[in-house]
N, CA, C and O atoms as a MOPAC input file, in Angstrom:
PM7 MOZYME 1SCF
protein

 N     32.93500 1   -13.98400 1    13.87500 1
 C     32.09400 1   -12.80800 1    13.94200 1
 C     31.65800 1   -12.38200 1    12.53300 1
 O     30.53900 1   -11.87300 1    12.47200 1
 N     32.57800 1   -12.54400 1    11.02000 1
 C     32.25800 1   -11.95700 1    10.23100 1
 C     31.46100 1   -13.16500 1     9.41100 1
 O     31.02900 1   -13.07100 1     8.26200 1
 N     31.40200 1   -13.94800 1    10.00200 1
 C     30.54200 1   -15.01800 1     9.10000 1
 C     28.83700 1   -15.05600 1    10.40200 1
 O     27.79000 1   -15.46300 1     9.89900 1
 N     28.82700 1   -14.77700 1    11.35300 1
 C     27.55700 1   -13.90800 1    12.06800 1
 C     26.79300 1   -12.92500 1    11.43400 1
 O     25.59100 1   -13.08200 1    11.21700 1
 N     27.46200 1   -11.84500 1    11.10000 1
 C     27.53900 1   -10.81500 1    10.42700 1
 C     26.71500 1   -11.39200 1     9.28400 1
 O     25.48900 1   -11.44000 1     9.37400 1
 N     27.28000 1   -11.77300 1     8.35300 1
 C     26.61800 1   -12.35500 1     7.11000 1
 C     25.64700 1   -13.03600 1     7.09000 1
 O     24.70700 1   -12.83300 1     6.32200 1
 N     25.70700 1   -14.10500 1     8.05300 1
 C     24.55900 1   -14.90400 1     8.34500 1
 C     22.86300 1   -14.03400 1     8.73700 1
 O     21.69300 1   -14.21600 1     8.40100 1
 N     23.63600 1   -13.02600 1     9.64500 1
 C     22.48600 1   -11.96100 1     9.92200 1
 C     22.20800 1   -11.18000 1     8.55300 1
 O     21.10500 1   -11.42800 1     8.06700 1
 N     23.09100 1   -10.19300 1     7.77500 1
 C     22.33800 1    -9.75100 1     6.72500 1
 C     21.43600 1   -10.36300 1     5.33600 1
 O     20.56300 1    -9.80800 1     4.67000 1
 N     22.07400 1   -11.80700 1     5.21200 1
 C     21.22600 1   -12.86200 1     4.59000 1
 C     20.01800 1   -13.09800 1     4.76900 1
 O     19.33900 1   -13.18200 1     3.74500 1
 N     19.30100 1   -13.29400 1     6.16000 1
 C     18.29000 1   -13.68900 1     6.78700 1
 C     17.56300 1   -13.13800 1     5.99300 1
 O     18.03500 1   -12.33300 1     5.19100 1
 N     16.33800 1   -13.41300 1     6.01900 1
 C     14.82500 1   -12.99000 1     4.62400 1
 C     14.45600 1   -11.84600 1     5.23200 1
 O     14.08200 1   -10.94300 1     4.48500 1
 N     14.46400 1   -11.57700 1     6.81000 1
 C     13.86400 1   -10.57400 1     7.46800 1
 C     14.92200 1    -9.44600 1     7.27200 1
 O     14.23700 1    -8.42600 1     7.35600 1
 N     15.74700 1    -9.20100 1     7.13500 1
 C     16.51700 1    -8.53200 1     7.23500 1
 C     16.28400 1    -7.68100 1     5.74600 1
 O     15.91400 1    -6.51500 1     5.60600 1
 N     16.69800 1    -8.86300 1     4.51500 1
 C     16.60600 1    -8.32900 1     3.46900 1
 C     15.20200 1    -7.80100 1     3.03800 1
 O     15.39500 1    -6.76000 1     2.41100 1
 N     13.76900 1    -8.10600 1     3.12000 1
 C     12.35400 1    -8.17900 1     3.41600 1
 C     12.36600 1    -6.50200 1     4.22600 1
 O     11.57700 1    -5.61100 1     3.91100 1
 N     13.21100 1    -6.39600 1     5.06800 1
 C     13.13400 1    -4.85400 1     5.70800 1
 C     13.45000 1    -3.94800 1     4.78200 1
 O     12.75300 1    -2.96100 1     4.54800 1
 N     14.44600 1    -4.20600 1     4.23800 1
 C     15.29300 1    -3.23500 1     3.16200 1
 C     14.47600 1    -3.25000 1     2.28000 1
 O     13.65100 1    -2.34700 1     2.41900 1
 N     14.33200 1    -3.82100 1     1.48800 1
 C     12.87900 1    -3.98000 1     0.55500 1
 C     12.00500 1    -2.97200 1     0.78200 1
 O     11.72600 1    -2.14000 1    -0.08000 1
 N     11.48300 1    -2.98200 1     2.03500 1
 C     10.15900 1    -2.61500 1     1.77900 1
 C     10.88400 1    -0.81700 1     2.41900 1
 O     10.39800 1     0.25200 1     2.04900 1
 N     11.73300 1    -0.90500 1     3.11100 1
 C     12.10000 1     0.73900 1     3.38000 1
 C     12.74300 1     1.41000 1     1.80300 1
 O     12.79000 1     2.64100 1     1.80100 1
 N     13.11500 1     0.88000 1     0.80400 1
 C     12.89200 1     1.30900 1    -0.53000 1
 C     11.99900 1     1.81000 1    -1.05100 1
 O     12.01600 1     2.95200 1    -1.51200 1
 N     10.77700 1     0.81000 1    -1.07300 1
 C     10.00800 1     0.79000 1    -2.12200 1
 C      9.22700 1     1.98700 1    -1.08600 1
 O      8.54000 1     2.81900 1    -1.67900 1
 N      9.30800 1     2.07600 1     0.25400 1
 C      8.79300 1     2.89900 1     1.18400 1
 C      8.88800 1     4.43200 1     0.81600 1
 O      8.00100 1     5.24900 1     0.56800 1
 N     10.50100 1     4.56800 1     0.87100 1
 C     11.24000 1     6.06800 1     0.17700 1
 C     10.31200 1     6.76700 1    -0.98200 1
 O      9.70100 1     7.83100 1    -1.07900 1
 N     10.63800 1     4.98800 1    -2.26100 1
 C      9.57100 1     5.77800 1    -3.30800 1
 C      8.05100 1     6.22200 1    -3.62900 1
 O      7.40000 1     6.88600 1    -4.43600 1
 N      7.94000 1     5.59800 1    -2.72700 1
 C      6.23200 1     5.56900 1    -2.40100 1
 C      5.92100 1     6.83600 1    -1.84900 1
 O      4.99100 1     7.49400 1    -2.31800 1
 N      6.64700 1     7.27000 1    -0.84100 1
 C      6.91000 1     8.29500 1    -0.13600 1
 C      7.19500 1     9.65400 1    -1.47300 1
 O      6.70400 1    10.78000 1    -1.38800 1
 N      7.77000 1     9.34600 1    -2.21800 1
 C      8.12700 1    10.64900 1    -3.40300 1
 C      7.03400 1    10.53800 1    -4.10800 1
 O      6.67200 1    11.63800 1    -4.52400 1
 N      6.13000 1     9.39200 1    -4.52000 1
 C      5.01500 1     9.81600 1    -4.93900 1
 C      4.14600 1    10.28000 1    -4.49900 1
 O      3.45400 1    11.10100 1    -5.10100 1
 N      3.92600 1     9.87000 1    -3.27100 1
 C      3.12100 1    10.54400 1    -2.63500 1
 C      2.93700 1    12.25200 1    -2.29400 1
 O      1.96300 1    12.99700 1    -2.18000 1
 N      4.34600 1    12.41400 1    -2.20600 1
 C      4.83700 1    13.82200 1    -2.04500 1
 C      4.19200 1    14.73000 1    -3.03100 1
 O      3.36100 1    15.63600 1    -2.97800 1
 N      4.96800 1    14.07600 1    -4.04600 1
 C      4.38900 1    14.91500 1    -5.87900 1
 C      3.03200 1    15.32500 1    -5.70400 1
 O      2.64300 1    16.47500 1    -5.90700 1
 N      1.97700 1    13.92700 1    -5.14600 1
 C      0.73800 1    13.95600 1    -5.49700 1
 C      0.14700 1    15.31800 1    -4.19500 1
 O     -0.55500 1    16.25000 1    -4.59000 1
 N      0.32700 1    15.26800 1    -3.55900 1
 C      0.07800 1    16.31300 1    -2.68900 1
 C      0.66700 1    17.52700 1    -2.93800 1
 O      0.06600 1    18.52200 1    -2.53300 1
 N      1.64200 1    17.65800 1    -3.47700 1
 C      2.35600 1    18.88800 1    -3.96600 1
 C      2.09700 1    19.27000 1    -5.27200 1
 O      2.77500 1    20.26800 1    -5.51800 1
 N      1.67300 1    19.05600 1    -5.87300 1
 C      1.85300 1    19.20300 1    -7.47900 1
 C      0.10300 1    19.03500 1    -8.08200 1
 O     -0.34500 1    19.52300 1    -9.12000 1
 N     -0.57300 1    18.27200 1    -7.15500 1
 C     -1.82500 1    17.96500 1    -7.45700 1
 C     -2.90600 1    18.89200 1    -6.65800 1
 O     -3.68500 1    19.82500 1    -6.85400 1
 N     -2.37500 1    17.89700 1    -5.47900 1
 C     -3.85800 1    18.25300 1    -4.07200 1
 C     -3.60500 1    19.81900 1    -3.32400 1
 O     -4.47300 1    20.44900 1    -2.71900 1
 N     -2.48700 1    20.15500 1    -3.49700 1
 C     -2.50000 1    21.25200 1    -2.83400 1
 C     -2.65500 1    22.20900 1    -3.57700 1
 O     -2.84600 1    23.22700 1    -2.91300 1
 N     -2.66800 1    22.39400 1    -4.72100 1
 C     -2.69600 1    23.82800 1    -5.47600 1
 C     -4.46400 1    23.88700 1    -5.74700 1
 O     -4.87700 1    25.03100 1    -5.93500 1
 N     -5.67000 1    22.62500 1    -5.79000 1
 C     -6.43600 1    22.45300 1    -5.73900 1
 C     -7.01000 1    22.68700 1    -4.62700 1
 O     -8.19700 1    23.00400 1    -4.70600 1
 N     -6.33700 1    22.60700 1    -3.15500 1
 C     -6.68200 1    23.36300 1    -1.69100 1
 C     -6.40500 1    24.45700 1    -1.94600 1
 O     -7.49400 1    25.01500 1    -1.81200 1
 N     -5.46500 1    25.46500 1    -2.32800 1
 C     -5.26100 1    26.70800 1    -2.37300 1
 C     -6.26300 1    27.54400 1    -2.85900 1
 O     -6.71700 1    28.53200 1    -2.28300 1
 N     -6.71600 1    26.92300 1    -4.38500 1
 C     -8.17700 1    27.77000 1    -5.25500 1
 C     -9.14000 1    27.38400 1    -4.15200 1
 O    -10.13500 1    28.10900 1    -4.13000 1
 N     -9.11100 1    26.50400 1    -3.29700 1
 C    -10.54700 1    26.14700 1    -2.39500 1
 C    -10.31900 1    27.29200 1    -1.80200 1
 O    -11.06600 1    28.26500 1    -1.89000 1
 N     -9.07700 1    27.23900 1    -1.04200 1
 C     -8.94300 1    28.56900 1     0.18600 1
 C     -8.59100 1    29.97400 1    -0.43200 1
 O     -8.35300 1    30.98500 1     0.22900 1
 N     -8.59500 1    29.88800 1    -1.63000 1
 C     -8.11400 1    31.45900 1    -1.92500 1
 C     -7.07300 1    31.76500 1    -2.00200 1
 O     -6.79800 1    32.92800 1    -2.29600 1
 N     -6.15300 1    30.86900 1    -1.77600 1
 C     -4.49500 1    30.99000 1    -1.93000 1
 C     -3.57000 1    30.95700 1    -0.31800 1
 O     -2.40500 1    31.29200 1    -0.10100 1
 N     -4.70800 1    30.37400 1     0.70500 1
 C     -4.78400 1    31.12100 1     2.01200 1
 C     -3.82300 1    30.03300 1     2.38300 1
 O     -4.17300 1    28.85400 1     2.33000 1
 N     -2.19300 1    30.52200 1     2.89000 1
 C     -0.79400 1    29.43300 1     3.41200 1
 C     -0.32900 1    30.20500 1     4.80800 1
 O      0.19500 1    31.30600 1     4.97900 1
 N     -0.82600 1    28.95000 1     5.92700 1
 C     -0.57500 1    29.22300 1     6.96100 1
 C      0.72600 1    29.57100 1     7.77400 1
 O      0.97900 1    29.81600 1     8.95300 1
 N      1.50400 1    29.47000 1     6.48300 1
 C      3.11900 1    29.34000 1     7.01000 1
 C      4.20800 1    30.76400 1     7.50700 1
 O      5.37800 1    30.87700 1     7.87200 1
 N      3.22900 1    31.54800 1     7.30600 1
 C      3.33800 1    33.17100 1     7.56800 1
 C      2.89400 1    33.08700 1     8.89800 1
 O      3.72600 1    33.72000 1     9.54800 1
 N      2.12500 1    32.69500 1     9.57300 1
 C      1.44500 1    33.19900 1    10.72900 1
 C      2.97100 1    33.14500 1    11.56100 1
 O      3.92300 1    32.44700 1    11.21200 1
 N      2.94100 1    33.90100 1    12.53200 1
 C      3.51100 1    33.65300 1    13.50900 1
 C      3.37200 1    35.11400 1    14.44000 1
 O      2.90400 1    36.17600 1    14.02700 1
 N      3.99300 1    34.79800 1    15.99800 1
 C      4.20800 1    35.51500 1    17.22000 1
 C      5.38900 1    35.58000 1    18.03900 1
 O      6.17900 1    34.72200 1    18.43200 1
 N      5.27100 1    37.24200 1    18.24300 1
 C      6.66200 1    37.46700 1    18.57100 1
 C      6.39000 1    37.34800 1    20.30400 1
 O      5.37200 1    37.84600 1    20.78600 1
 N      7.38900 1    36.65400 1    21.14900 1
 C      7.80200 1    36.96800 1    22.37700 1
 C      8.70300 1    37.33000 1    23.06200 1
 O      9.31400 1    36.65300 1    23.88900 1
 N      8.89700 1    38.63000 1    22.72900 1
 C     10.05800 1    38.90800 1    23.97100 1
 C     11.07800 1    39.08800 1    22.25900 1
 O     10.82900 1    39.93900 1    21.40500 1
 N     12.24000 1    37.98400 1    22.16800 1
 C     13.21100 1    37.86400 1    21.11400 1
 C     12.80600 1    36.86900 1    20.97100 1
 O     13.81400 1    36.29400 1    20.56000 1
 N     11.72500 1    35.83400 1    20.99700 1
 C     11.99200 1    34.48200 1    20.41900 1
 C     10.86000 1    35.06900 1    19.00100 1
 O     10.45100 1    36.22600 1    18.90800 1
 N     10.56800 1    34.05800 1    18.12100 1
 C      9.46200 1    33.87900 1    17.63600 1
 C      8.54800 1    32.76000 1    17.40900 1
 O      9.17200 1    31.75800 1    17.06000 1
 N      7.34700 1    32.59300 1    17.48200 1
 C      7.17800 1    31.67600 1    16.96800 1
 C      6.09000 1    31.37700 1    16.33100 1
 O      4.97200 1    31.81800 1    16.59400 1
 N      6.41300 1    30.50600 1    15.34400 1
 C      6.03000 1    30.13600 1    13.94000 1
 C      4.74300 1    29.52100 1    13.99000 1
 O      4.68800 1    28.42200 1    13.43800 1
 N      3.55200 1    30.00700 1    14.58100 1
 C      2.54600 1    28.65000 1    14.85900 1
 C      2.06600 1    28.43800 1    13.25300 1
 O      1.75500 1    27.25100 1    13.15400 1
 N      1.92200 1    28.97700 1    12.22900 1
 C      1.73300 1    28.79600 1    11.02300 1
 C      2.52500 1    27.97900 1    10.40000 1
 O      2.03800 1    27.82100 1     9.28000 1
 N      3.63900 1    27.27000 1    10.52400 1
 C      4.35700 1    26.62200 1    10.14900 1
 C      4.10900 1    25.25200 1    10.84900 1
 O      4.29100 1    24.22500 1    10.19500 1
 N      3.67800 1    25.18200 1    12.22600 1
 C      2.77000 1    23.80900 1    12.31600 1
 C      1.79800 1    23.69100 1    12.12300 1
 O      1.47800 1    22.50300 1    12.13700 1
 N      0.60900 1    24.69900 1    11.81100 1
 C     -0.76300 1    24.45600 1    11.23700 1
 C     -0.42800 1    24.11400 1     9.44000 1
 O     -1.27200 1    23.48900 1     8.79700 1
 N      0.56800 1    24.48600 1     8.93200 1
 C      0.95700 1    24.37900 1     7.51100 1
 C      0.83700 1    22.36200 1     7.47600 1
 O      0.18600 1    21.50100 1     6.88400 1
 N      1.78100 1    22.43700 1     8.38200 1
 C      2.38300 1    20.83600 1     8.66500 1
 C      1.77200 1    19.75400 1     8.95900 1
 O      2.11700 1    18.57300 1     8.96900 1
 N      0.00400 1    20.76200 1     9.40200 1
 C     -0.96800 1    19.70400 1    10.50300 1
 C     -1.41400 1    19.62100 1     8.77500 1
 O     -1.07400 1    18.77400 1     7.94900 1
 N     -2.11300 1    20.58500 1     8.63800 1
 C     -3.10800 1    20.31100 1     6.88500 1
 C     -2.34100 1    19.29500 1     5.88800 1
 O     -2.91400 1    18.59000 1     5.05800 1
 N     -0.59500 1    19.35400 1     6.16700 1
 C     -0.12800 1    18.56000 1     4.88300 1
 C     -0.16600 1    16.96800 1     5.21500 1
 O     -0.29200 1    16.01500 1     4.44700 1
 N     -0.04100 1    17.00500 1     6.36000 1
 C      0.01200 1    15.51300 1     7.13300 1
 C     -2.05100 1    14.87300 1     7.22100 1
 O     -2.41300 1    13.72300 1     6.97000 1
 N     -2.72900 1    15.72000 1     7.52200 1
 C     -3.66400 1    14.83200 1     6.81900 1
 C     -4.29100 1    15.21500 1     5.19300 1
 O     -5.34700 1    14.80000 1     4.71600 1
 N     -3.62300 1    15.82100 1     4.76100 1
 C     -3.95800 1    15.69600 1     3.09700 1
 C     -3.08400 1    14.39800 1     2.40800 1
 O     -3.30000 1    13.61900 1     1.48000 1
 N     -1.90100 1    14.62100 1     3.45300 1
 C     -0.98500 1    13.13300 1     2.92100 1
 C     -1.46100 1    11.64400 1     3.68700 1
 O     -1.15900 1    10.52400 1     3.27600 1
 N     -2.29800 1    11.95800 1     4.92700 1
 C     -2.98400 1    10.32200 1     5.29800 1
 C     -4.20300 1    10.15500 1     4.44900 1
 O     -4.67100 1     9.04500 1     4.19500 1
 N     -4.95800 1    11.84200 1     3.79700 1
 C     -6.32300 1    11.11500 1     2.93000 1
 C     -5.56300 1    10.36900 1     1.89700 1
 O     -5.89100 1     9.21000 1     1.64600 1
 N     -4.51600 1    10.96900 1     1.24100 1
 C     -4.40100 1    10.09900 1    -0.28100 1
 C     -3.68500 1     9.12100 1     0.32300 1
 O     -3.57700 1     8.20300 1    -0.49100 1
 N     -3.04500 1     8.80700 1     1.52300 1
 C     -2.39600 1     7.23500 1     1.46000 1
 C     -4.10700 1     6.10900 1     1.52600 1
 O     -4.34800 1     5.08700 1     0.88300 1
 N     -4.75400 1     6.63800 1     2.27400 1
 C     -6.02500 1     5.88600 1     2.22400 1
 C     -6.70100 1     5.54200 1     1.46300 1
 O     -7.32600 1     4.48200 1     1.47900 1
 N     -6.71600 1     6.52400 1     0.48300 1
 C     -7.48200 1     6.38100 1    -0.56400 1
 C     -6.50800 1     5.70500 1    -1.92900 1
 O     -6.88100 1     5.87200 1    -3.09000 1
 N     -5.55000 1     5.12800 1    -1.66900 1
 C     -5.07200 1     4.38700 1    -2.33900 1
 C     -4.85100 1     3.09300 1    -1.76800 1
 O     -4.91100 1     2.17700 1    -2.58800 1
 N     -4.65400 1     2.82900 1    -0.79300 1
 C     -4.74000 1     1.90500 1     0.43100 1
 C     -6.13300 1     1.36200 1    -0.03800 1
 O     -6.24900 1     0.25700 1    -0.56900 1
 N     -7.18700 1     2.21700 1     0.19500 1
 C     -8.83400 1     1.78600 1    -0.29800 1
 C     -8.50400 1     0.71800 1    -1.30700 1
 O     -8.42900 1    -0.50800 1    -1.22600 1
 N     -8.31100 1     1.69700 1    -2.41100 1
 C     -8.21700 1     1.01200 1    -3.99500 1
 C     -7.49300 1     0.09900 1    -3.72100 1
 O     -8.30400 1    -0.82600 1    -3.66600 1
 N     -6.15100 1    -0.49000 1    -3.41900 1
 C     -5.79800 1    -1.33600 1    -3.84500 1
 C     -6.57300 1    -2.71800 1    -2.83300 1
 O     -6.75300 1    -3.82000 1    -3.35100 1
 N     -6.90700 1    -2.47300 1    -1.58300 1
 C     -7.64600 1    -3.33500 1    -1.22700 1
 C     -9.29600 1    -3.80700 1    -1.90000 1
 O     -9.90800 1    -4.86700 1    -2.02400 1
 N     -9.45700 1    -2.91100 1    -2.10000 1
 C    -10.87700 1    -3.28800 1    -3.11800 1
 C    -10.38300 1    -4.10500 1    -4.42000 1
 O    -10.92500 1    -5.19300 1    -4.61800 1
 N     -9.72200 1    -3.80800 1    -5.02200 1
 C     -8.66100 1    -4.88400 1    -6.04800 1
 C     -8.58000 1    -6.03100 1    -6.00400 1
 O     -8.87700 1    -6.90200 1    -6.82100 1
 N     -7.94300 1    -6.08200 1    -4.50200 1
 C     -7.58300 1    -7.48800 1    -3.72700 1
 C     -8.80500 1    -8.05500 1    -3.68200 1
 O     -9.02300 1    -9.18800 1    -4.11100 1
 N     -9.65800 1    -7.32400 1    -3.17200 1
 C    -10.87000 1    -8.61700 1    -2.55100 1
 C    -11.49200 1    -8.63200 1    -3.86500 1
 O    -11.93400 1    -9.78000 1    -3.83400 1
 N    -11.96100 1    -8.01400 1    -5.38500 1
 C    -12.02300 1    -8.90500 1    -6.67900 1
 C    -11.26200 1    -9.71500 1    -7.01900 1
 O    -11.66500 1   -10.58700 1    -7.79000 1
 N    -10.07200 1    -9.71900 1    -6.62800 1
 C     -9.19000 1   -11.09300 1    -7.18000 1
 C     -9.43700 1   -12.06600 1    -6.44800 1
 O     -9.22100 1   -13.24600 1    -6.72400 1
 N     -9.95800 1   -11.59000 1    -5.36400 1
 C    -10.21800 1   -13.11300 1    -4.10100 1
 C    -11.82200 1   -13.21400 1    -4.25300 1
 O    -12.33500 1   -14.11400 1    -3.58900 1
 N    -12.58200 1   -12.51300 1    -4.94000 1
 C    -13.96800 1   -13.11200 1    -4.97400 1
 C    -14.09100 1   -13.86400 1    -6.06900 1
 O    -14.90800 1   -14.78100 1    -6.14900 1
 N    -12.80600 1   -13.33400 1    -7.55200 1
 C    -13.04200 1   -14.26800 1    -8.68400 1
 C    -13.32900 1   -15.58300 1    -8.11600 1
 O    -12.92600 1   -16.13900 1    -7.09400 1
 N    -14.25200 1   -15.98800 1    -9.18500 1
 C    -14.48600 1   -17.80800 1    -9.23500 1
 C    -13.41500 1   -18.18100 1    -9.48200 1
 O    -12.77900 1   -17.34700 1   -10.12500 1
 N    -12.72800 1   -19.35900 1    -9.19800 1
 C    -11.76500 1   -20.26300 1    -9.62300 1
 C    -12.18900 1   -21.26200 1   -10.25400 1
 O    -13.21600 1   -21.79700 1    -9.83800 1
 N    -11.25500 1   -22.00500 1   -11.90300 1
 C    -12.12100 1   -23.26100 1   -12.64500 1
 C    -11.48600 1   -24.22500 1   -11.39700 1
 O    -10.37400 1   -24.08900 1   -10.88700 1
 N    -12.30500 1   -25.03100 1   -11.12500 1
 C    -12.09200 1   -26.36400 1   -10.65500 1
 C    -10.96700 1   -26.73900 1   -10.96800 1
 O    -10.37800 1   -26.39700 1   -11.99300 1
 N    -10.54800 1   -27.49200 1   -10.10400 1
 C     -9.33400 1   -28.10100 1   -10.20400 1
 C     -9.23200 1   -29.66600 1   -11.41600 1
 O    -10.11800 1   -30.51300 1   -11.52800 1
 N     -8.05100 1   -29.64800 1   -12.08300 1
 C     -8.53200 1   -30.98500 1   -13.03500 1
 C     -8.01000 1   -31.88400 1   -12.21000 1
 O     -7.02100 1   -31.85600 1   -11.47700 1
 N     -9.50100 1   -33.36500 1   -12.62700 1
 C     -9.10200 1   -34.32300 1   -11.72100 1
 C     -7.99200 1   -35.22100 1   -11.87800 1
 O     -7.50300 1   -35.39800 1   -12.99300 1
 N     -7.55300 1   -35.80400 1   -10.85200 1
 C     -6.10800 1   -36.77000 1   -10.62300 1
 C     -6.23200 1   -37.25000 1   -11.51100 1
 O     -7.20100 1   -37.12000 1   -12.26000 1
 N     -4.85200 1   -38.25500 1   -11.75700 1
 C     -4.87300 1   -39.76500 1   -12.92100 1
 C     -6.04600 1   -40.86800 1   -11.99400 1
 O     -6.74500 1   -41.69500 1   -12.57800 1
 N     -6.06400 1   -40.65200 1   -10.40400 1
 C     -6.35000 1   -41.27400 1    -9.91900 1
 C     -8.30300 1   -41.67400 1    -9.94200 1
 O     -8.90000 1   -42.74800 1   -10.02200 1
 N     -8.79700 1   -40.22400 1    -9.82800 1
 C     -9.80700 1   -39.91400 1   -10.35000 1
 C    -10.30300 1   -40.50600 1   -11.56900 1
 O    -11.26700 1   -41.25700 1   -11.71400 1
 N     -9.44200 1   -40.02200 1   -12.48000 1
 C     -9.73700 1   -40.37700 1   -14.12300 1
 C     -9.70000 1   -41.91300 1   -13.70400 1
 O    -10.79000 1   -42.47500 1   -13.80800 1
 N     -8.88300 1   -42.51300 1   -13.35400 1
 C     -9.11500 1   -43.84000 1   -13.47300 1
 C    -10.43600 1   -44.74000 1   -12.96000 1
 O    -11.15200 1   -45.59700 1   -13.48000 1
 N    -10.34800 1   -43.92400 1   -11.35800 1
 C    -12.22700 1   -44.57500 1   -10.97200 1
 C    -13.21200 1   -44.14700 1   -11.72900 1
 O    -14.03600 1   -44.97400 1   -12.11800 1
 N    -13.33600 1   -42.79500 1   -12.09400 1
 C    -14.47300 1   -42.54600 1   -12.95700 1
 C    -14.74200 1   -43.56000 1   -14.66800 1
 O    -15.74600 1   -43.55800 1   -15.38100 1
 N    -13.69600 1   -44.16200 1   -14.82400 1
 C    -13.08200 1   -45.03500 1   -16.19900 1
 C    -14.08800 1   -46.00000 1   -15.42900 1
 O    -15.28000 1   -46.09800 1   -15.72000 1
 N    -13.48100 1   -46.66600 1   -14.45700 1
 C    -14.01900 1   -47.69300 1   -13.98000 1
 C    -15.22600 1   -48.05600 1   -13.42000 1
 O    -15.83800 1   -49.12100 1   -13.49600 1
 N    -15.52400 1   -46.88200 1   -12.76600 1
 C    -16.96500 1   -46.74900 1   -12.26600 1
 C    -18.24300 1   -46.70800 1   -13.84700 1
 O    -19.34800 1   -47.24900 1   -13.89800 1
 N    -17.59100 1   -45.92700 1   -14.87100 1
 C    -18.29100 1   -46.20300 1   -16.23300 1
 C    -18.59300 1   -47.74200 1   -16.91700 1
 O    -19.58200 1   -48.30300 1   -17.39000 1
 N    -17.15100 1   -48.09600 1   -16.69100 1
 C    -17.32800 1   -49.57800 1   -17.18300 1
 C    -18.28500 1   -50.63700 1   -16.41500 1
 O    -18.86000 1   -51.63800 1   -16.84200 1
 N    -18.24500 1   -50.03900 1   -15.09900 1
 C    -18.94400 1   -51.14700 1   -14.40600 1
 C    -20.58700 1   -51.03900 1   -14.37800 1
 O    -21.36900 1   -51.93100 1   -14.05100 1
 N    -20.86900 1   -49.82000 1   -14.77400 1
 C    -22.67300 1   -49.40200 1   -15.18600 1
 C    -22.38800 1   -49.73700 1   -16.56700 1
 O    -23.37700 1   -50.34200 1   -16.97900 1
 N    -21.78000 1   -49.66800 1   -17.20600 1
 C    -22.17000 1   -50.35100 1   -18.72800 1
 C    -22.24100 1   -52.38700 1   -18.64000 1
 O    -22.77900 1   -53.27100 1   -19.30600 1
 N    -21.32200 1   -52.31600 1   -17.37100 1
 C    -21.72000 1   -53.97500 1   -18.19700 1
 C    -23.29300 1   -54.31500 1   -16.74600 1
 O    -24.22000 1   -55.08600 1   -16.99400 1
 N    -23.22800 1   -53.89600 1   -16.02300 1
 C    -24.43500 1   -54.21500 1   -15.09100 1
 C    -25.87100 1   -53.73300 1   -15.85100 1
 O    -26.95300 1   -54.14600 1   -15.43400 1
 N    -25.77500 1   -52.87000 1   -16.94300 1
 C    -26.80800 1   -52.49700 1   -17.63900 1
 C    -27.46200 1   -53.19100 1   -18.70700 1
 O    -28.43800 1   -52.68800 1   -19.26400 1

């Protein structure tokens, strides 16, 4: 069982998961910053300082907070524009590195050798 075990956390997929739920976390804290520290204080001067997270309604003894999910709706797509718009960029990136020209490939020994030969044989037929 404990050599299963191992065999399973070895696997590429396994480790390939972990990986990317890391680099996920940190991606995730930048992203955070950038919406917090950047995009939102720049929505606030748009709106006037206007934070939905106050709203709420009383029923009976409960309360509830609907400003605290309209807070949550605005942060969740201010946080899908900037994943996109970096998502954008780096795919636009990609497809210049995949439109660069590539130099030709250099030819074989095998090549070099017919082209040797194919020379010699128009020099002496000439």
């Amino acid at each position: 069982m404990l050599k299963e075990f191992k065999d399973f956390v070895m696997r590429g997929n396994v480790i390939d998961l972990a990986v990317a739920v890391i680099i996920g976390v940190a991606f995730g804290a930048i992203i955070t910053s950038l919406v917090n520290d950047i995009i939102m204080p720049l929505v606030g001067v748009l709106l006037g300082g206007l934070d939905f997270s106050g709203l709420s309604i009383e029923v009976g003894e409960a309360v509830i907070a609907y400003g605290n999910f309209i807070q949550a709706i605005v942060y969740f797509l201010i946080i899908a524009f900037a994943v996109f718009l970096i998502v954008r960029a780096i795919n636009k990136l990609q497809r210049q590195e995949e439109a660069a020209p590539e130099a030709p490939p250099e030819p074989s020994a095998e090549e070099v050798l017919l082209t040797e030969i194919r020379d010699l044989l128009k020099e002496r037929s000439a």
